[in-house]
C-alpha angles and dihedrals in degrees: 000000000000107000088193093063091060148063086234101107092053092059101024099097092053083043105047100009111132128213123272087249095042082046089053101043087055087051093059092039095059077045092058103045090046094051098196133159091212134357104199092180130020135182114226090198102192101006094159114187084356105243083156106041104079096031085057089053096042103051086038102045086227142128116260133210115194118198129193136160087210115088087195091053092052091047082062091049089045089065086057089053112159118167104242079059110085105181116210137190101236144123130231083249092059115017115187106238134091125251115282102020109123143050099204137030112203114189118180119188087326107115103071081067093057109106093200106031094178085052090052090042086054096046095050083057094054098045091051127078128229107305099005121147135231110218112199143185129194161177126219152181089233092078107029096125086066095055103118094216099049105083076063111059110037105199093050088085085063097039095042085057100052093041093043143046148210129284096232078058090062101041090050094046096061090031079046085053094049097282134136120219102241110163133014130166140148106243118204106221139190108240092171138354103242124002096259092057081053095056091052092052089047090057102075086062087226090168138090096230095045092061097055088071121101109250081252096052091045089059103044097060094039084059094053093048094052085051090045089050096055096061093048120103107268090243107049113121114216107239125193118191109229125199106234116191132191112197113185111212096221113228 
């Protein structure tokens, strides 16, 4: 999708933001999969309006490069602007940094845009020093089913196989790039914290498969949700498993 030909980075962080504790549970769990004792420098590939950039700098101590191919989703980042972040017009198939320059990829919900995954996956390789590690999100087929806005809206199952892919896709194409597969884990995580929270958040259409609905269709299904949100218990949280991934580059 190309982010510069909609109104979507203007609302994506009301859309898709995260609280500052689910924020911060994501922060230790990258932690956790890289395992270093220090990141001096870290690419931020995709990082759309930034929601991660400067929290990644600032919980590593570390400089950022966030790289991006919308001009629209940088001028969001922009707006977040710390001075470990350096923001960058660039794509996951030629990403513009020279060999050898980081010590970590992080890729969220990101993979399923590039147009030449195997490219990105090289190029991660290049870009990343010995024993650097390559941090992804992701979303996947695999799950679909668990997707909380799909009962809702009942043409995302179609659209959501042929936009993303499998997780034994991922995992082929870095091991296919000179990685080894080093972590991988479904993490359950907080998109909202009650269901009608999650409704509101579902209404400013922030996602790519979301925009692919007819206006009709869109409102149909938010309709539904919003019906669905008024019979749940005040206090459930709404939990979508994501896929996490940790590639090693080998020496």
């Amino acid at each position: 999708m190309d982010y510069d030909q909609t109104a979507m980075p203007a609302a994506y962080d009301a859309g898709r933001g995260y609280s500052p504790a689910v924020l911060d549970f994501w922060l230790r769990t990258i932690a956790a999969g890289v395992g270093a004792d220090r990141l001096d420098d870290i690419l931020d590939l995709g990082c759309g309006t930034g929601r991660y950039s400067a929290a990644l700098a600032g919980h590593f101590d570390a400089r950022v490069t966030a790289v991006d191919p919308s001009e629209k989703m940088l001028a969001q980042s922009a707006r977040k602007a710390e001075p470990a972040v350096r923001l960058m017009h660039g794509s996951g198939e030629a990403i513009p940094l020279p060999d050898d320059s980081v010590d970590m990829v992080f890729i969220s919900m990101v993979f399923h845009h590039f147009t030449d995954p195997p490219a990105a996956a090289g190029e991660c390789r290049r870009v990343l020093r010995a024993g650097g590690a390559v941090c992804v999100r992701a979303g996947v087929s695999d799950g679909i089913d668990s997707y909380p806005y799909v009962p809702f809206f009942p043409r995302t199952p179609a659209i959501l196989e042929r936009s993303i892919t499998t997780r034994a896709y991922i995992r082929s194409t870095f091991e296919g790039a000179g990685f080894h597969t080093d972590r991988h884990e479904l993490v359950p995580t907080e998109l909202a914290e009650t269901w009608p929270a999650y409704a509101d958040k579902i209404a400013y259409r922030a996602d790519s498969i979301l925009a692919q609905l007819t206006d009709a269709e869109f409102a149909d299904g938010l309709a539904a949700l919003r019906r669905h949100a008024a019979t749940m218990p005040p206090d459930e949280p709404v939990v979508e498993p994501v896929d996490f991934f940790v590639f090693r580059r080998a020496s």
